[in-house]
Structure formats: structure tokens, C-alpha cells
C-alpha positions, -999 to +999 in steps of 0.1 A: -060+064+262-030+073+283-033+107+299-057+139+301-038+154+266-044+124+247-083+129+257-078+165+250-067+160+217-091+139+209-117+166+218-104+191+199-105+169+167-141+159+173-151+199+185-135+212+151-142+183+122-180+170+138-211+184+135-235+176+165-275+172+164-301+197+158-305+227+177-275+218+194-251+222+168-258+261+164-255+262+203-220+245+204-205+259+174-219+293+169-225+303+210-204+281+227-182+277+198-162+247+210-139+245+180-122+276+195-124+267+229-097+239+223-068+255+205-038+238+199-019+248+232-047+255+257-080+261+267-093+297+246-090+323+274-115+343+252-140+311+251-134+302+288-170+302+297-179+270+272-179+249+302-200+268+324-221+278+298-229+239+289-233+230+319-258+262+320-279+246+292-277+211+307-295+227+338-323+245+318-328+213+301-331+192+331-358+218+346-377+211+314-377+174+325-351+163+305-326+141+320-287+157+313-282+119+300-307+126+269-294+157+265-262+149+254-268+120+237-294+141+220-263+163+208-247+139+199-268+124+179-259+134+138-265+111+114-249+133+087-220+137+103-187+120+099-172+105+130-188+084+152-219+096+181-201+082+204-168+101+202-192+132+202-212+121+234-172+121+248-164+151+239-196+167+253-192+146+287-154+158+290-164+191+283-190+192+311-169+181+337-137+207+329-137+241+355-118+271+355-111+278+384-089+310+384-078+337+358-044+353+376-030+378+350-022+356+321-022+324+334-054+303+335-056+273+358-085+245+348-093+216+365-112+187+347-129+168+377-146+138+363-171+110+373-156+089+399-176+056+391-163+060+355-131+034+353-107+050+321-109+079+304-140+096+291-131+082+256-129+047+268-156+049+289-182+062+265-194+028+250-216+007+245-257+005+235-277+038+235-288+022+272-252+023+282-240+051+263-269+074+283-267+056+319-228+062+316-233+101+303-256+103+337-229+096+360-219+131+378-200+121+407-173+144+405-140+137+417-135+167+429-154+191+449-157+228+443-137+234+472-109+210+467-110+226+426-100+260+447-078+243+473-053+237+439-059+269+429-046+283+463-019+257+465-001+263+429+001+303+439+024+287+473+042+267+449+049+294+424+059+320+453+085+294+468+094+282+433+104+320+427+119+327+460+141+299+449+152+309+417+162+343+430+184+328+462+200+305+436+211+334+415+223+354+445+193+373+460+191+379+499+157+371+516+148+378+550+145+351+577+170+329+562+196+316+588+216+295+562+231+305+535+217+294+502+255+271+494+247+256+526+216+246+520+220+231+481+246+208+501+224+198+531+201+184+509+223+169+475+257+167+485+267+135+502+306+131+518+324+128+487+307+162+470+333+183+465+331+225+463+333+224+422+304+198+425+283+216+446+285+251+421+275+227+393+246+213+417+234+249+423+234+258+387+212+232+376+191+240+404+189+274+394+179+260+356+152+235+369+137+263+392+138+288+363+117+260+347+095+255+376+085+288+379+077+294+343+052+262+346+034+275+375+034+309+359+022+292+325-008+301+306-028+271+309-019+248+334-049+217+344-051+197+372-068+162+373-069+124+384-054+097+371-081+069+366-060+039+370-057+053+406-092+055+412-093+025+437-063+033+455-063+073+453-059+081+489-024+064+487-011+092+465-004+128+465-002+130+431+018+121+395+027+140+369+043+120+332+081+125+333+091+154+304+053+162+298+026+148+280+036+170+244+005+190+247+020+225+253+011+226+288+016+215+323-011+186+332-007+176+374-024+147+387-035+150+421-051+120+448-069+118+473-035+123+500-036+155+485-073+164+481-077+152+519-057+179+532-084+205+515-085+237+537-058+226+562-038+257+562-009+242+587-005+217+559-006+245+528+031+240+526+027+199+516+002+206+487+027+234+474+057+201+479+035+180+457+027+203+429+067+213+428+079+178+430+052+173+401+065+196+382+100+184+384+091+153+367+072+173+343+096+199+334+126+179+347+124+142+344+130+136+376+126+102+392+116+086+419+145+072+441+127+083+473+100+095+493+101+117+525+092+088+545+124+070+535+144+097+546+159+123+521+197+130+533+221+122+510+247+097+515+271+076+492+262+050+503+225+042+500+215+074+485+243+099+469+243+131+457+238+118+418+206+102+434+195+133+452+199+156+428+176+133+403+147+132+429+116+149+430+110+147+465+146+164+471+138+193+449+101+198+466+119+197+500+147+214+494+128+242+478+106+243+510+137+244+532+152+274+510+122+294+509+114+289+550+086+268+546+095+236+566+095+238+601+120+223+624+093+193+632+087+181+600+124+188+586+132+163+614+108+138+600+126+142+564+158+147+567+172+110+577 
């Protein structure tokens, strides 16, 4: 597997065509009912608690001297049942690990926060001999914490104010505290010394239509965060990822790294984790690319980086958005702007 929607799919196919073992199969169907839980664009809202309530069982289990490991291979176990047991072990394992982590009006936000020993996706992972199959099902070293799950939380509402505060100045609202004008800024950050007046109007409009987009993806109904396990050795190089045009699955998925999760509860640097979910996004919703980090230096020049550069980079639109919105200080604009 590629990415978390392929692995989602693939649990929503098991959920709704298998049958698990015993008892179990009246718990996941009929209480849990896990079918529902993973409709065809999003976690169920009204089935949010499957997770929790797994996990809930798991716990009960384990106090009756049952190992979580023999649990779910225990519910996976069906030999009447199409499919294979291990795509059902999967399925339970992914679900065991997902969270949701905040309920905002109609928007859910979930984050699935899986083993870090495991090496590939959960799908990929679950293989093997029973002996294998169980010892890997016992692994629970989350890659997340329950605090970093709710540092995400906290950082996609920053991102969502500045993402809106944008959109507005782009379409011609006036916002307090802001020196520059909004023109001004759009060409401090994408036009370079050939950019002419007309180009800089059609700059603003398309920034106006990607943070139109932006907005509506951190206002989305379902929106996950995760890891990306090919990462998993190197994760504190990165802040994050996020598949360029989206993964298909009818909602946002962000991939966040250790940079990012290392900067958990720093409130002086609330305004980079809100950078890395925008600049996420813009590949998500945007297809942005690439072409430079903030360490390289983000002005735009015709030379090394022009405006036809700039205005295709996700670190541009995160820091541009930050600039617009007041969110950079003078320090680390300094540090950037280069």
C-alpha cells in the first residue's frame, strides 16, 4: 500500500463484506457496527465512538488475562468467512489505533497514530504465522501521544483562522494590525522584477481561489492526520507531506513528523505547525511543488527563483499566508525572506 486511504479502503471492504469470529462478530457488527463506521467519504460521525469503544473491550479483555494480541486474532478468526483472517486482524489493528480527537461543529478531525516498530502499512505489516501475526498485533507503541493527537487538533484551528483571514484580505476585507496592504504583500512574496501590475492581479486571484480551497479543507468534515511509514527512520527531518491533488478518498489526509510533533505544546512556535498544515494542504488541494524550503530563502527573483516558481510553492503560500494574516514576526520573516 501507498497511503492512509488506500489502507482505509481496504478496511472498509473487509468491515462491510467479512464476518469476524464468535462473540465478536455481534460486538463489531451489531454494537460497534463497523460497516457504518467507514462510509464512503469519512469516518460515521454518528459511529464515532467504534474506536474508543474497541479499544474499551480490548481493556476488559486484557483484565481478564487475555493478552490484546489474542484478542484480535481471536476476532479475526472465521473460518466461514470469505476473505482472508489476516486482512481482518488489519482491519481490527487499524481500527484500534485511529482517535478522534475533536468534534468542531461539523467537521470531525481523526488522527490514526500507529505502532512505531511496525515498518509499512497495517495491511502489509499483518503477515506471517499465527506466532507472527499475534506478536505483530501486540505492538502498541504509538506514534503519537495523546498530547501531540491534540497539539494537531489546536494547530489545524490556527491554520483555518489564517487560511480565512486570507481569503477575506484577498477579496478586499480590512483587518486590523496590518501595516501593508494586501497588493503589497502578494508581490513581496511572488512577484520577482519582471512581474508586471496585470501579473500581480492574476497572482492575487489565484490566491484568492487556492485559499478559498484551503479554507474549505480545514473546515472539511473529516479531515485525518497521520505518519508516513517510509519516514519512520528519518521522521524528525520532516514536518510533514501531504500527496499532491489528494489521495481520491473524499477527504483531506496530512502527514505529519517528528519536526512537527517535536514542537508539541510550544506556543511561541504555534504559528510553524499552522505553516505546515497550510503548505500541506496546498499540495493537497493545489498541487503545489516543492521548489523551496524556508531555509533556502523564499524571495522571489528571476533569476534563481521567479515569480512562476513562487507562485507554484508550498512553502510561499504557508509563508505568505502567515505574513498576510500577522503571524510572522520581524525575526523569523528575516530568516525567510532571502
Amino acid at each position: 500500500m501507498d497511503n492512509f486511504t488506500e489502507a482505509y479502503q481496504k478496511a472498509r471492504e473487509v468491515s462491510a463484506q467479512q464476518q469476524f469470529g464468535g462473540e465478536w462478530n455481534a460486538l463489531l457488527k451489531e454494537k460497534l457496527r463497523l460497516q457504518s463506521f467507514y462510509s464512503r467519504t469519512g469516518f460515521s460521525r454518528s459511529n464515532a465512538k467504534a474506536p474508543a469503544k474497541l479499544r474499551e473491550q480490548l481493556t476488559k479483555g486484557v483484565k481478564d488475562k487475555l493478552t490484546e494480541s489474542d484478542q484480535l486474532f481471536q476476532a479475526a478468526s472465521n473460518d466461514k468467512s470469505g476473505g482472508s483472517l489476516i486482512d481482518r486482524a488489519a482491519t481490527l489493528k487499524f481500527t484500534r489505533h485511529l482517535y478522534h480527537v475533536a468534534a468542531r461543529g461539523g467537521q470531525d478531525v481523526w488522527v490514526y497514530a500507529p505502532p512505531q516498530s511496525d515498518a509499512t502499512w497495517v495491511f502489509d505489516e499483518i503477515t506471517g504465522d499465527e506466532a507472527t501475526i499475534k506478536a505483530r498485533l501486540a505492538r502498541n507503541d504509538e506514534i503519537f501521544s495523546q498530547e501531540q493527537r491534540k497539539w494537531m487538533s489546536t494547530s489545524l484551528m490556527l491554520a483555518r483562522k489564517i487560511s480565512e483571514d486570507c481569503k477575506h484580505k484577498l477579496a478586499g476585507g480590512i483587518f486590523s494590525g496590518v501595516k501593508s496592504s494586501t497588493k503589497d504583500m502578494v508581490k513581496r512574496w511572488f512577484a520577482d522584477e519582471d512581474t508586471t501590475d496585470e501579473d500581480v492581479t492574476k497572482i492575487m486571484q489565484t490566491l484568492l481561489t487556492g485559499f478559498k480551497q484551503i479554507a474549505k479543507s480545514c473546515n472539511t468534515s473529516s479531515l485525518v492526520f497521520t505518519d508516513y511509514p517510509d519516514w519512520r527512520a528519518q521522521r524528525d527531518k520532516y514536518f510533514g507531506a501531504a500527496f499532491r491533488g489528494g489521495e481520491g478518498g473524499g477527504f483531506p489526509v496530512v502527514y505529519l513528523e517528528g519536526a512537527f510533533t517535536r514542537l508539541t505544546g510550544n506556543s511561541g512556535q504555534a504559528w510553524l505547525c499552522a505553516e505546515t498544515i497550510i503548505h500541506e494542504l496546498s499540495h493537497h488541494d493545489l498541487s503545489t511543488q516543492d521548489h523551496r524550503y524556508d531555509h533556502h530563502g523564499l524571495k522571489p527573483n528571476k533569476t534563481a527563483f521567479s515569480a512562476a516558481k513562487a507562485i507554484e510553492n508550498a512553502d510561499s503560500w504557508g509563508y505568505f499566508a502567515l505574513d498576510l494574516a500577522g503571524y510572522l514576526s520581524k525575526s523569523d520573516f528575516a530568516k525567510v525572506y532571502k
